[in-house]
C-alpha positions in Angstrom: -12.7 3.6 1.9 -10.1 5.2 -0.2 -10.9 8.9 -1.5 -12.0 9.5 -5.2 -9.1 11.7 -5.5 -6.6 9.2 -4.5 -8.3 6.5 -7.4 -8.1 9.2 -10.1 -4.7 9.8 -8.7 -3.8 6.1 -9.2 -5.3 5.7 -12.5 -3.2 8.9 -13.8 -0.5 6.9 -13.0 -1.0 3.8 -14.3 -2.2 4.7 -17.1 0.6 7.0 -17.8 2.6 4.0 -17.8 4.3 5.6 -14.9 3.8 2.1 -12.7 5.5 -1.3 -13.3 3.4 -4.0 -13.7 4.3 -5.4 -10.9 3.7 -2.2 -8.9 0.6 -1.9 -10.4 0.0 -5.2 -9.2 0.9 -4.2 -5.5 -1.6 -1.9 -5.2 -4.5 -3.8 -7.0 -4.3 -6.7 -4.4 -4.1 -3.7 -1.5 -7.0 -2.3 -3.5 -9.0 -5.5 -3.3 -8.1 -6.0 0.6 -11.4 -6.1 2.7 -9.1 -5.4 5.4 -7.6 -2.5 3.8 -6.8 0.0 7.2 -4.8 -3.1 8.6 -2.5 -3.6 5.6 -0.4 -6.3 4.7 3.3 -7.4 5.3 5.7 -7.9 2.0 5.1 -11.4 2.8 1.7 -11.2 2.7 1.8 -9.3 -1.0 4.4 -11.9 -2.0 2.0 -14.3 -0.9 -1.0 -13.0 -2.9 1.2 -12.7 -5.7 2.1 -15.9 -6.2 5.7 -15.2 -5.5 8.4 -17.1 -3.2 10.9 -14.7 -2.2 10.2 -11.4 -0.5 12.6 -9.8 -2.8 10.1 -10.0 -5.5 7.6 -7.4 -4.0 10.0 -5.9 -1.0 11.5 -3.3 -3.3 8.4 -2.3 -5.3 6.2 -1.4 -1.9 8.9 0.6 -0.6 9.4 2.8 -4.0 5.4 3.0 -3.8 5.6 4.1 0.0 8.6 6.9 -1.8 5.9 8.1 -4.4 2.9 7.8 -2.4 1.0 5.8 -3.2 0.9 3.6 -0.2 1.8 4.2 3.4 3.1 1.9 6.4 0.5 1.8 9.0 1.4 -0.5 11.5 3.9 -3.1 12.3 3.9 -7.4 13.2 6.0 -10.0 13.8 6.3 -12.3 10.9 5.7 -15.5 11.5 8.0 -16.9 9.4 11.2 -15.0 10.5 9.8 -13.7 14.2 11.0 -10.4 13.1 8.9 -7.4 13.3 7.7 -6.0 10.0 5.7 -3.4 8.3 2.7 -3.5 7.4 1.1 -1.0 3.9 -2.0 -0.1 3.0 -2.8 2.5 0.3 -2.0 5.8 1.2 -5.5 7.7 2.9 -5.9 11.5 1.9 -6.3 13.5 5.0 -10.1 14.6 5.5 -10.7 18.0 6.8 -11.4 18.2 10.7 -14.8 19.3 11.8 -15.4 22.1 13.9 -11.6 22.8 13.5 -10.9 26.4 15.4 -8.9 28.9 13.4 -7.6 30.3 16.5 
């Protein structure tokens, strides 16, 4: 479940114009993921997105990961190239610990 701050956060932004519209794009399909806290590879996004080359989405998820908005949470080998990749998802705000001593 992603936090009500980090929607309103999101929606700041894109509204603001702040987004591309293909950034914006990025993070709806990551937004639309039922498996959201596994992520997805570049390819994957290029995949959803209709696009062909990597290129198209590679450099857009990693200047989301710099403004955070997303975050890499995991790693797999890519099918295609057998290398090992990143995986995104978008960016979880930390939750306060229970029972956390102050001592």
């Amino acid at each position: 479940m992603i936090h009500e701050n980090s929607i309103a956060a999101y929606q700041q932004q894109r509204d603001s114009g702040r987004l591309s519209r293909r950034q914006r794009a990025i993070v709806e399909v990551l937004e639309r993921d039922t498996m959201q806290h596994l992520g997805r590879t570049d390819r994957m996004l290029m995949n959803a997105l209709g696009f062909t080359d990597p290129n198209a989405v590679r450099p857009r998820v990693t200047e989301l990961v710099n403004m955070g908005f997303l975050e890499e949470c995991g790693e797999i080998k890519d099918s295609a190239t057998g290398m090992t990749v990143r995986r995104v998802r978008i960016k979880k705000t930390p939750q306060p610990q229970e029972n956390m001593e102050l001592f």
